[in-house]
Backbone and ligand atoms as CSV (ligand in chain L), in Angstrom:
chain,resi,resn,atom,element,x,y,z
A,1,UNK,N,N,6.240,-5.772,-19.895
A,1,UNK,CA,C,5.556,-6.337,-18.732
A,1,UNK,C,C,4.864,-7.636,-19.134
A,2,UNK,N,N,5.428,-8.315,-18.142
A,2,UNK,CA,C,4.151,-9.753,-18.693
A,2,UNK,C,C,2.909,-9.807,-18.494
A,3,UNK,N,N,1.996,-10.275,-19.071
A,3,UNK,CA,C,0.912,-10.458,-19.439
A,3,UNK,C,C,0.499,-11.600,-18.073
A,4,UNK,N,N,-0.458,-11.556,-17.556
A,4,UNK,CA,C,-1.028,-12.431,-16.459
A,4,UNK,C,C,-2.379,-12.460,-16.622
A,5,UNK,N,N,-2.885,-13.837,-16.497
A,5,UNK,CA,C,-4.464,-13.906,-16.364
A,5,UNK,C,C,-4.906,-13.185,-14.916
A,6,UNK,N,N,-6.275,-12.183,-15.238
A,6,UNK,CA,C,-6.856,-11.642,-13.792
A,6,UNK,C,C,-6.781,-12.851,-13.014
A,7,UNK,N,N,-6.549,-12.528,-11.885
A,7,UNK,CA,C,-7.159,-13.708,-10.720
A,7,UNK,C,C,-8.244,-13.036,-9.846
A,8,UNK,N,N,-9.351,-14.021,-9.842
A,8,UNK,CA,C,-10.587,-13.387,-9.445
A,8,UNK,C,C,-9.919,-13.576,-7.684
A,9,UNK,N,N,-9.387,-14.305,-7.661
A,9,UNK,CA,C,-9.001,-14.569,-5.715
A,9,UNK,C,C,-8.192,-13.409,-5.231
A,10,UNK,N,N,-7.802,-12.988,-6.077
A,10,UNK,CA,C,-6.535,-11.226,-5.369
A,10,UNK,C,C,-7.671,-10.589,-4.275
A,11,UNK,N,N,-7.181,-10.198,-3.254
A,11,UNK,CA,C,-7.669,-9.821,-2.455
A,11,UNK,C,C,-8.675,-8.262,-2.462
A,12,UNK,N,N,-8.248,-7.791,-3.353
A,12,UNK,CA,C,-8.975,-6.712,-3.784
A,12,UNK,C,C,-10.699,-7.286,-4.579
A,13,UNK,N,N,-10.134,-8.148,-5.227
A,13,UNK,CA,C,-11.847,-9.111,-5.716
A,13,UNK,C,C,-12.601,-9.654,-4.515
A,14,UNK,N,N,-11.862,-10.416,-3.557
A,14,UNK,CA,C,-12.590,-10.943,-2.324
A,14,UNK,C,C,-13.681,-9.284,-1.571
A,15,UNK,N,N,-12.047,-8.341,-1.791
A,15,UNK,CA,C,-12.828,-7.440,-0.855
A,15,UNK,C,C,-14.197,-6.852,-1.590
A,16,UNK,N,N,-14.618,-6.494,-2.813
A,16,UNK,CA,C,-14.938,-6.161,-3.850
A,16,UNK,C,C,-16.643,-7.217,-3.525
A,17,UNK,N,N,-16.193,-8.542,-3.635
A,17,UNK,CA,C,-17.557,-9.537,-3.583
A,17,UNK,C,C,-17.755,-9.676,-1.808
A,18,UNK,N,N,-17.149,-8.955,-1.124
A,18,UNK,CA,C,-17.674,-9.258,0.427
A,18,UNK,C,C,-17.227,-10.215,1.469
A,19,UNK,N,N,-16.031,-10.359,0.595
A,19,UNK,CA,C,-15.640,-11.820,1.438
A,19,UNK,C,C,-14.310,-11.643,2.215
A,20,UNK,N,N,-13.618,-10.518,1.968
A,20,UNK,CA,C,-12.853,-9.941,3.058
A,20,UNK,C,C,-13.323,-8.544,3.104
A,21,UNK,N,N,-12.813,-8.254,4.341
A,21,UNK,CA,C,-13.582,-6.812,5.385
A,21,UNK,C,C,-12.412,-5.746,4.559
A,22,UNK,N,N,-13.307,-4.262,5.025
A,22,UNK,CA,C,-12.327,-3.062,4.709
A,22,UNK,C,C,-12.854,-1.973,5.101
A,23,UNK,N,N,-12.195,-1.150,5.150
A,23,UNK,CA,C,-12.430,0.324,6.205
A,23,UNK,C,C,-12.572,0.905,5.057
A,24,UNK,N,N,-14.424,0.482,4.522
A,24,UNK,CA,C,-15.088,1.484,3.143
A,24,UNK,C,C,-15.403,3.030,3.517
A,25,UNK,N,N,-14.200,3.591,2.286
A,25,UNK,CA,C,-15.053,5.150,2.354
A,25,UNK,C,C,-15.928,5.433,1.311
A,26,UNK,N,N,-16.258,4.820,0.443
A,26,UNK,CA,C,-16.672,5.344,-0.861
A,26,UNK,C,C,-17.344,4.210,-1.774
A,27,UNK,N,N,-18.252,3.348,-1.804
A,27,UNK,CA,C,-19.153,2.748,-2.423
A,27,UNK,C,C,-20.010,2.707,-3.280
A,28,UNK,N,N,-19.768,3.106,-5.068
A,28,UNK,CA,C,-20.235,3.796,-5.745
A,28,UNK,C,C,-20.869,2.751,-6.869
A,29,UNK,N,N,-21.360,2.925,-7.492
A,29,UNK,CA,C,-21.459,1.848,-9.011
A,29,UNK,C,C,-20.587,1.222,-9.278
A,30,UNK,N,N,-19.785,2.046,-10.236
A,30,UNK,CA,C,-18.528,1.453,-10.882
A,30,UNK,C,C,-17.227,1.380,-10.026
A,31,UNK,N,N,-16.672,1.945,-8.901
A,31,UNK,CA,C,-15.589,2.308,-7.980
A,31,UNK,C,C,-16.043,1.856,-6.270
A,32,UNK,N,N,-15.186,1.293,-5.686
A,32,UNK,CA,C,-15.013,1.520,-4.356
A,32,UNK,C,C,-13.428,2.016,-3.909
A,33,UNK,N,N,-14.206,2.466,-2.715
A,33,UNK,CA,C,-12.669,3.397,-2.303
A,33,UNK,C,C,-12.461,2.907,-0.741
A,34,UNK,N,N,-11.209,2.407,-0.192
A,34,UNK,CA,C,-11.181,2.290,1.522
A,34,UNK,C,C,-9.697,2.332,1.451
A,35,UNK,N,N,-9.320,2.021,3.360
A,35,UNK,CA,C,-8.239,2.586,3.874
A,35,UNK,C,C,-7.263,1.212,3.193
A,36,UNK,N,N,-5.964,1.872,3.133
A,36,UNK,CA,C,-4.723,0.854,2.741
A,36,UNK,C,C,-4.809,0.131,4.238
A,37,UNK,N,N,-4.498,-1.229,4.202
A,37,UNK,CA,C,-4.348,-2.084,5.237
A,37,UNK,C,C,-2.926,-1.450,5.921
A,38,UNK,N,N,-1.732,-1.023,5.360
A,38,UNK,CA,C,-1.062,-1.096,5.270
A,38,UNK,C,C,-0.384,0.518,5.005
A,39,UNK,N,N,-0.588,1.628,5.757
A,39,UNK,CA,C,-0.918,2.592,5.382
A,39,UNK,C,C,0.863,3.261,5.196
A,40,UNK,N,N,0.962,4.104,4.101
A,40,UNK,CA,C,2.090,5.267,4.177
A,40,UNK,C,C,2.026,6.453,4.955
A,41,UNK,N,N,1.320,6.452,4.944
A,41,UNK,CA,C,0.205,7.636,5.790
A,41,UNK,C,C,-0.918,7.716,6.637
A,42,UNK,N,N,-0.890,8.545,7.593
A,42,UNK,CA,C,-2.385,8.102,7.989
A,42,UNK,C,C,-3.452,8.960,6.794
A,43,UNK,N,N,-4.557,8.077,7.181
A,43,UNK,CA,C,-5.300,8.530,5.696
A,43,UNK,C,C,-5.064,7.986,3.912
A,44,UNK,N,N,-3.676,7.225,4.541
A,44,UNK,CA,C,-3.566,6.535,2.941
A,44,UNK,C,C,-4.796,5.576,2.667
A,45,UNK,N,N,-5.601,5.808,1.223
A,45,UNK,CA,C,-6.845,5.369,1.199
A,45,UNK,C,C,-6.386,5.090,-0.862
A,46,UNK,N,N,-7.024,3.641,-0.775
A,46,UNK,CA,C,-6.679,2.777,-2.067
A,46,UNK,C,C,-8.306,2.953,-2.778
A,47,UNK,N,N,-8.388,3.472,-4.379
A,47,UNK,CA,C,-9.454,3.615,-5.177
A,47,UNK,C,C,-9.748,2.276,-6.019
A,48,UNK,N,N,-11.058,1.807,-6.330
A,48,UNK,CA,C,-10.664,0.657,-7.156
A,48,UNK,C,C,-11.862,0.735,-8.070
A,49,UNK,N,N,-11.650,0.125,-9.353
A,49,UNK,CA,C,-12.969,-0.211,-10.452
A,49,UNK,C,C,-13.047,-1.504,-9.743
A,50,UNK,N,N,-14.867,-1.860,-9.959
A,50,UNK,CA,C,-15.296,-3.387,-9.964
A,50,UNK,C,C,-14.868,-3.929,-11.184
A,51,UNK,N,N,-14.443,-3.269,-12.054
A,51,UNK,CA,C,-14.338,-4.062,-13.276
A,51,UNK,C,C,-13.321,-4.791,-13.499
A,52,UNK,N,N,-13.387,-6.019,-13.292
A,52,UNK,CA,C,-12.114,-7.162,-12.536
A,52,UNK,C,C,-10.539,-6.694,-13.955
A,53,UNK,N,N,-10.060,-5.817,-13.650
A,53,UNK,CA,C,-8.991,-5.457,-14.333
A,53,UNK,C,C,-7.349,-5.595,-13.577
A,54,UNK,N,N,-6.247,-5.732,-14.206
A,54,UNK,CA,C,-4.849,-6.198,-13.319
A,54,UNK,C,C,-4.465,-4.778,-13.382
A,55,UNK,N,N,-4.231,-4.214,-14.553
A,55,UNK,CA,C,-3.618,-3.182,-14.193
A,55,UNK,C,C,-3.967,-2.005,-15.512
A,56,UNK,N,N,-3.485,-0.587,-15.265
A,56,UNK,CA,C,-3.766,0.133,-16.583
A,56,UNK,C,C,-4.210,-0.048,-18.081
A,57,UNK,N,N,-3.028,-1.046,-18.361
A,57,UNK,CA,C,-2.952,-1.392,-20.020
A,57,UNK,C,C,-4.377,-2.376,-19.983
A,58,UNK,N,N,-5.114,-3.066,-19.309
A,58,UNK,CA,C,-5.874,-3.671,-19.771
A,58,UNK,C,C,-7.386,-2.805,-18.823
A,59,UNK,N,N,-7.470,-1.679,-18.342
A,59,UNK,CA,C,-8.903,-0.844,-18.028
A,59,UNK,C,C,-8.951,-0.088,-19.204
A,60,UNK,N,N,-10.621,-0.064,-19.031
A,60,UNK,CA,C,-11.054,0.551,-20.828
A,60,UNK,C,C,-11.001,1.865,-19.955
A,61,UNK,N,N,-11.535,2.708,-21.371
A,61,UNK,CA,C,-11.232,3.648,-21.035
A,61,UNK,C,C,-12.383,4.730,-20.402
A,62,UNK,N,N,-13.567,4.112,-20.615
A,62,UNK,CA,C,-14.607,4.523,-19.412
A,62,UNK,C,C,-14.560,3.807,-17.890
A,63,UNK,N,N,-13.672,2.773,-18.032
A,63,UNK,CA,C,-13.675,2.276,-16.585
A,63,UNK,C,C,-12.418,3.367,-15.563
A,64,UNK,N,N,-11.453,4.200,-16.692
A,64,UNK,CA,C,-10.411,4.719,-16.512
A,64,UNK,C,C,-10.883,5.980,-15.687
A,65,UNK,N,N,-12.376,6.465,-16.538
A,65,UNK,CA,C,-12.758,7.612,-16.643
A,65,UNK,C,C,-13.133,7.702,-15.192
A,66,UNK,N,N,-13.706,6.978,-14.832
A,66,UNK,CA,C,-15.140,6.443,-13.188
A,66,UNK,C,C,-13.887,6.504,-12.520
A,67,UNK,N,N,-12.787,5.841,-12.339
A,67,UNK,CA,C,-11.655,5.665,-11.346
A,67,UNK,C,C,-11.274,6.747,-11.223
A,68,UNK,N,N,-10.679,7.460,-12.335
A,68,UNK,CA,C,-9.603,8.568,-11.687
A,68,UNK,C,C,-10.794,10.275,-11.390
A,69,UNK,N,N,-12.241,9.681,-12.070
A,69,UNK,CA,C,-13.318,10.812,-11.113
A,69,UNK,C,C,-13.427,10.416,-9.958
A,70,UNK,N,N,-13.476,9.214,-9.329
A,70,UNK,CA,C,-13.928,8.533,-8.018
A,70,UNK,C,C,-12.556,8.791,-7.005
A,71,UNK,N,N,-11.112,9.234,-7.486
A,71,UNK,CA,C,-10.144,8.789,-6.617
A,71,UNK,C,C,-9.656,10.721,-6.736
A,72,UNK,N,N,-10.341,11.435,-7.834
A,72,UNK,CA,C,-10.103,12.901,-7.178
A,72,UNK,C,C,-11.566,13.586,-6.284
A,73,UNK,N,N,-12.531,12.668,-5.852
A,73,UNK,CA,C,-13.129,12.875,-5.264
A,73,UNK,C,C,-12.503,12.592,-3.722
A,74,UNK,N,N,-12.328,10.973,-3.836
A,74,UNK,CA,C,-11.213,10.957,-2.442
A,74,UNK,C,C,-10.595,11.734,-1.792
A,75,UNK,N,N,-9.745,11.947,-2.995
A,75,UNK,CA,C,-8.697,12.677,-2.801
A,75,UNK,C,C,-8.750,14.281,-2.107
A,76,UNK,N,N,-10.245,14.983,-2.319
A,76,UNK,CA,C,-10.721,15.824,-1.880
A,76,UNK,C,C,-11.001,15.956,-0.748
A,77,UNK,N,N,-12.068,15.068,-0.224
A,77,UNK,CA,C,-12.037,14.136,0.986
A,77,UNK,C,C,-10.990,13.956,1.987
A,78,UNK,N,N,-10.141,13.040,1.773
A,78,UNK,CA,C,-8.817,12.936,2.636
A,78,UNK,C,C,-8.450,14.282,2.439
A,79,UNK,N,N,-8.056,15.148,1.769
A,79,UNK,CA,C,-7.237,16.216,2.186
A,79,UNK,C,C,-7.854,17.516,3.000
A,80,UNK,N,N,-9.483,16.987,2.959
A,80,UNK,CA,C,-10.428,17.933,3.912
A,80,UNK,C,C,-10.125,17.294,5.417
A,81,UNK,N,N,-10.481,16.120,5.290
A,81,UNK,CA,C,-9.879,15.397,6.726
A,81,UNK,C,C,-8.711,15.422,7.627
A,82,UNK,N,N,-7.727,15.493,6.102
A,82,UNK,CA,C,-6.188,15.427,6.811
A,82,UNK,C,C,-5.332,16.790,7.205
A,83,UNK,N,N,-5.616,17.812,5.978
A,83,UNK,CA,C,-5.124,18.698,5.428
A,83,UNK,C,C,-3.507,18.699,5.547
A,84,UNK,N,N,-2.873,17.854,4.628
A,84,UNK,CA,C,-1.818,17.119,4.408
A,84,UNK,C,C,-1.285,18.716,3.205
A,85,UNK,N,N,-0.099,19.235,3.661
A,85,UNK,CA,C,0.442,20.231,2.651
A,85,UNK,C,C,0.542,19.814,1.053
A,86,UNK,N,N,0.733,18.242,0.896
A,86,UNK,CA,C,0.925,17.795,-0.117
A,86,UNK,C,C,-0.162,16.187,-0.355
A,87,UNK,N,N,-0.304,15.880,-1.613
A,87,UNK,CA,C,-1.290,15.127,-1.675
A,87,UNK,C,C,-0.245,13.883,-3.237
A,88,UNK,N,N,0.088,12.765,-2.764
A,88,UNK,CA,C,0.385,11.597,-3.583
A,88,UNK,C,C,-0.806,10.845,-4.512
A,89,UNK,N,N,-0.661,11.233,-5.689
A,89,UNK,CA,C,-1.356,9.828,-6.454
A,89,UNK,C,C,-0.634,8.693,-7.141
A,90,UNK,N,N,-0.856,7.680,-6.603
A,90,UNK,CA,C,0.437,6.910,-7.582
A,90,UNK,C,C,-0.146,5.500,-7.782
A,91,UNK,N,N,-0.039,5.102,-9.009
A,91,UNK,CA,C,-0.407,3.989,-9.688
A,91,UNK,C,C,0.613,3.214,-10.096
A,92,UNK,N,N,0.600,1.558,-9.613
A,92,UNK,CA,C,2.204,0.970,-10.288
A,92,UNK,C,C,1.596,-0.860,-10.911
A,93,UNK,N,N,1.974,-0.322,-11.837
A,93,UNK,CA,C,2.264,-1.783,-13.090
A,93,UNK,C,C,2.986,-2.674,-12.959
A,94,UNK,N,N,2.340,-3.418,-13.046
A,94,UNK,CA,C,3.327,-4.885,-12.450
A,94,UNK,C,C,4.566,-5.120,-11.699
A,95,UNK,N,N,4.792,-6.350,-11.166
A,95,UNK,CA,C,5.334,-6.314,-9.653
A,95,UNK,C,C,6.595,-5.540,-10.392
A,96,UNK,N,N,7.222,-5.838,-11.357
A,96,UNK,CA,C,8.714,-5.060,-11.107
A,96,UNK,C,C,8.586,-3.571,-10.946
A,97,UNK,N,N,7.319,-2.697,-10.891
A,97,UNK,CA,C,7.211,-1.511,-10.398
A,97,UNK,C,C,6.653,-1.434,-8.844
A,98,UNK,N,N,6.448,-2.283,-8.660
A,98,UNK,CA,C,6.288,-2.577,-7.329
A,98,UNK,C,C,4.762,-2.922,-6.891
A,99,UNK,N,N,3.962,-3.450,-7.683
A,99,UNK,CA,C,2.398,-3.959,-7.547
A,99,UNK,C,C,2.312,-4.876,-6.696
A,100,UNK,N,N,1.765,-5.121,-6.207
A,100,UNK,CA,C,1.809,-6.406,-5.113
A,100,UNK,C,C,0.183,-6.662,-5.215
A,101,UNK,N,N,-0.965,-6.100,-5.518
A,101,UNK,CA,C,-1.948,-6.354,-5.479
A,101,UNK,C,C,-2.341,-6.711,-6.871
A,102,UNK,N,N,-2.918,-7.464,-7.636
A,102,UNK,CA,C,-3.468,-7.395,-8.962
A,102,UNK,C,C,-4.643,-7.073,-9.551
A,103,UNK,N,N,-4.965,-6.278,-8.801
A,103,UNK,CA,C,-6.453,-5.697,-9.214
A,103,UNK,C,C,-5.875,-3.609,-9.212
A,104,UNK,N,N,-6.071,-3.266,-10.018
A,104,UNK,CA,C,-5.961,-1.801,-10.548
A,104,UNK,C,C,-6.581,-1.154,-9.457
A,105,UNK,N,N,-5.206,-0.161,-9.177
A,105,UNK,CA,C,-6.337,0.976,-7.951
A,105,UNK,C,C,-4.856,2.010,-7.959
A,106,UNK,N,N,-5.379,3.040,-7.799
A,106,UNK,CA,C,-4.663,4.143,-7.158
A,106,UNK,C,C,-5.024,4.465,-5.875
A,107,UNK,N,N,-3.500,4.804,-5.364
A,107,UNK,CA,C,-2.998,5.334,-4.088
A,107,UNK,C,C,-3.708,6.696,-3.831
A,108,UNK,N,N,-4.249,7.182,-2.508
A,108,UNK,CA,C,-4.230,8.735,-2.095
A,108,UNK,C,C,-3.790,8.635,-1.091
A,109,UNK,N,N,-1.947,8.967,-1.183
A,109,UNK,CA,C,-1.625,9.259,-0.008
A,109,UNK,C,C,-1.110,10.572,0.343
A,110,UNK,N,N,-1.405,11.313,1.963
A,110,UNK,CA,C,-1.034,12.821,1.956
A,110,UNK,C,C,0.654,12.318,2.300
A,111,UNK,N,N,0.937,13.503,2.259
A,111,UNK,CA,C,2.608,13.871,2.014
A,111,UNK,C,C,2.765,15.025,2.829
A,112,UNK,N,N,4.071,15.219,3.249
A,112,UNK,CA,C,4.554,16.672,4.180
A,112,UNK,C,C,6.041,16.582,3.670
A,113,UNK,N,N,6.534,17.759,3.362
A,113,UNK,CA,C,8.004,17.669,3.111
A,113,UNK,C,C,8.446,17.131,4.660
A,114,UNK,N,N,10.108,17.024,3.916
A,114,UNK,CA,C,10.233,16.348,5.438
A,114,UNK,C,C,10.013,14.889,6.010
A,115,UNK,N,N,8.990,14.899,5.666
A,115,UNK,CA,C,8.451,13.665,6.179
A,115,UNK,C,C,7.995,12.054,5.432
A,116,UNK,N,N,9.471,11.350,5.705
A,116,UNK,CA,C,9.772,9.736,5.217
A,116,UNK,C,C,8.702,9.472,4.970
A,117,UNK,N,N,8.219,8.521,3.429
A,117,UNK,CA,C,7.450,8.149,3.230
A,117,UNK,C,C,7.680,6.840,3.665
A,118,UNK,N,N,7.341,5.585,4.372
A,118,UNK,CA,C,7.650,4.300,4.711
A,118,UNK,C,C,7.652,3.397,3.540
A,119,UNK,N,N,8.187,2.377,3.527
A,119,UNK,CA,C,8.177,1.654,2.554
A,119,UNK,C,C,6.793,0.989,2.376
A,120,UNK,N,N,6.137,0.929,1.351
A,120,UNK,CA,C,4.616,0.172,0.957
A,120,UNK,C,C,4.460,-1.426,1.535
A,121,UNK,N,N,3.139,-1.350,2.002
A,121,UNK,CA,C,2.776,-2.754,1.680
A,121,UNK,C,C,4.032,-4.272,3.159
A,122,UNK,N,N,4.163,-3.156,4.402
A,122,UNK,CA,C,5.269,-3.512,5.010
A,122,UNK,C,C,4.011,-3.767,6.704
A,123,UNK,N,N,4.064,-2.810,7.229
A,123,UNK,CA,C,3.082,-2.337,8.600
A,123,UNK,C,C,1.739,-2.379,8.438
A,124,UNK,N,N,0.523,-3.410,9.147
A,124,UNK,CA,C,-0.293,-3.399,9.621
A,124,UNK,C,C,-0.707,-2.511,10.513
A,125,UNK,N,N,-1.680,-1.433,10.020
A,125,UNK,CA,C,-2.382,-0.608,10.606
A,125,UNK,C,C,-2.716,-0.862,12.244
A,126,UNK,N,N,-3.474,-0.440,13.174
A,126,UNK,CA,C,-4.583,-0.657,14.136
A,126,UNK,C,C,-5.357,-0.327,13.331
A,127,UNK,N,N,-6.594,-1.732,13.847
A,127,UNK,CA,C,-7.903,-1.213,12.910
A,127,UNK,C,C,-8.776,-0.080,13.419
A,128,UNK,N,N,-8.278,0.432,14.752
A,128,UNK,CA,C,-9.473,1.188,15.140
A,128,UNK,C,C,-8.523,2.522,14.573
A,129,UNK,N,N,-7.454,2.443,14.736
A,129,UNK,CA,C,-7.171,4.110,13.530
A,129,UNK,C,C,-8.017,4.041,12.107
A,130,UNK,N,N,-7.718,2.892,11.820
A,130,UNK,CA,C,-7.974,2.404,10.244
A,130,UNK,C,C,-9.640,3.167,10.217
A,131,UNK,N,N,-10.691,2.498,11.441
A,131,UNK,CA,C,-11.755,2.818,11.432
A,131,UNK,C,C,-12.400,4.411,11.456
A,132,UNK,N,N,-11.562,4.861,12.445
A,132,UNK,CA,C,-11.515,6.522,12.879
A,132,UNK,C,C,-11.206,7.253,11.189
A,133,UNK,N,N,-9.763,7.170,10.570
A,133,UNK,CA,C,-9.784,7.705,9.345
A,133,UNK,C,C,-10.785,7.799,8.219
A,134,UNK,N,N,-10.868,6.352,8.599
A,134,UNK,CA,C,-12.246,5.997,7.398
A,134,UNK,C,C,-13.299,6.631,8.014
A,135,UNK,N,N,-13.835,6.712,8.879
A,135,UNK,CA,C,-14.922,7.980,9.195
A,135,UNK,C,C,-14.384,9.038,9.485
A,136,UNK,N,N,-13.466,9.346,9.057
A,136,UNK,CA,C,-13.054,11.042,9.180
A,136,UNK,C,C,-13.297,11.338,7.430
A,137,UNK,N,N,-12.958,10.644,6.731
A,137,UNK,CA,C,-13.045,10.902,5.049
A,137,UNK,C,C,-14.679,10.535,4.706
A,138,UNK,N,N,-15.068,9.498,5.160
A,138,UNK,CA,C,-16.428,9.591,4.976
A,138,UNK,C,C,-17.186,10.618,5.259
A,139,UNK,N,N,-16.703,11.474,6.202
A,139,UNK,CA,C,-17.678,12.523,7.037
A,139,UNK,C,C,-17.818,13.615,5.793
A,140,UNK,N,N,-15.941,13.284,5.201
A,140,UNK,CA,C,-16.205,14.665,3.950
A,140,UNK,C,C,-16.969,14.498,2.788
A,141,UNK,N,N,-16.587,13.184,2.488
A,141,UNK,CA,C,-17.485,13.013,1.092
A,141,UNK,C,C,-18.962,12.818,1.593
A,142,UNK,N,N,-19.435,12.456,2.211
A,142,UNK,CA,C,-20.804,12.942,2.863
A,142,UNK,C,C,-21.146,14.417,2.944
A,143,UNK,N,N,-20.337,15.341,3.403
A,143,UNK,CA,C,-20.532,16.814,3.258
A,143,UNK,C,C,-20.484,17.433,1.867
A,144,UNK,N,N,-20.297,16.349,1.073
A,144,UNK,CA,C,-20.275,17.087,-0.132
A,144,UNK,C,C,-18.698,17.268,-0.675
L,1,AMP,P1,P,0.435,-2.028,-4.809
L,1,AMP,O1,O,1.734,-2.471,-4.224
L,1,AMP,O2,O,0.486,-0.746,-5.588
L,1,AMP,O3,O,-0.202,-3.161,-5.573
L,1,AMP,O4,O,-0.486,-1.676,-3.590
L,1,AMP,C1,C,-1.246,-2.608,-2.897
L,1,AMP,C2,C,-1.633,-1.961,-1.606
L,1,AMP,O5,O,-2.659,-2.726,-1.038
L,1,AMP,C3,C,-0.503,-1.855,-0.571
L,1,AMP,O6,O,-0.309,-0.498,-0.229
L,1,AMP,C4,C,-1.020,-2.688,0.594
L,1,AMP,O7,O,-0.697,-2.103,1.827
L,1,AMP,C5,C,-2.513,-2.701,0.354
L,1,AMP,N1,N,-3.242,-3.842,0.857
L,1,AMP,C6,C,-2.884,-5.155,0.806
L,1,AMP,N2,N,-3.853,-5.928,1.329
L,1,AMP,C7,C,-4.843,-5.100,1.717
L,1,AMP,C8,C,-6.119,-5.280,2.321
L,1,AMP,N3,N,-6.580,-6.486,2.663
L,1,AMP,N4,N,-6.881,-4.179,2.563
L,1,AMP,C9,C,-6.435,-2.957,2.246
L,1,AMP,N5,N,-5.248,-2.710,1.676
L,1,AMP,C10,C,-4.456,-3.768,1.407
């Protein structure tokens, strides 16, 4: 995989410093968590470290630790909200695995046999679903 300098402008950093909007479920220290613009699912919801990282090979390994506690908390969450038979985590390394964002985050998307996963990163949500989900998962991780 090639090697790329972070770019602080990837849209995940904008969203991160406030300068583009997002349907936040989860606002923590080290992690934020909100809805995929762009969803596979309803309820597909993207985890992220602040710690301006591109992808796996370069997050330490306490930043590793905060992410994948922060994204099975989600993950708890959405599947209280959704109750999806099946539950996706998936993380992808550079664009020839199919990354399109350059800032490190895992996927929580629910799953149903049966049921086509759409191709990523293709369909613009409605924001007011976008909004409704994101307070349907907030409601859980708020409940504990
Ligand atoms: P990946 O292809 O694994 O890098 O995933 C990037 C994900 O970010 C895709 O699923 C996109 O739908 C999603 N995405 C792109 N832009 C935004 C945005 N502004 N807000 C939320 N999700 C986004």
């Amino acid at each position: 995989m090639r090697a790329m300098a972070y770019d602080p402008d990837n849209i995940f950093a904008k969203i991160l410093r406030g300068e583009a909007s997002a349907h936040v479920v989860l606002d923590e220290e080290h992690c934020l968590a909100f809805m995929d613009l762009m969803p596979q699912a309803p309820g597909h919801t993207l985890v992220i470290p602040r710690e301006p990282v591109e992808n796996l090979f370069d997050l330490s390994d306490a930043g590793l630790s905060h992410l994948i506690v922060a994204t099975k908390r989600v993950a708890h969450a959405v599947r209280a909200a959704f109750n999806p038979p099946g539950m996706m985590i998936a993380q992808l390394n550079g664009a020839d695995a199919g990354q399109t964002v350059f800032h490190i985050h895992f996927h929580v998307i629910p799953r149903k046999g049966g049921v086509a996963m759409p191709l990523h990163a293709r369909t613009v949500a409605d924001a007011a679903e976008l909004a409704d989900n994101a307070a349907r998962i907030r409601a859980q991780l708020d409940a504990g």
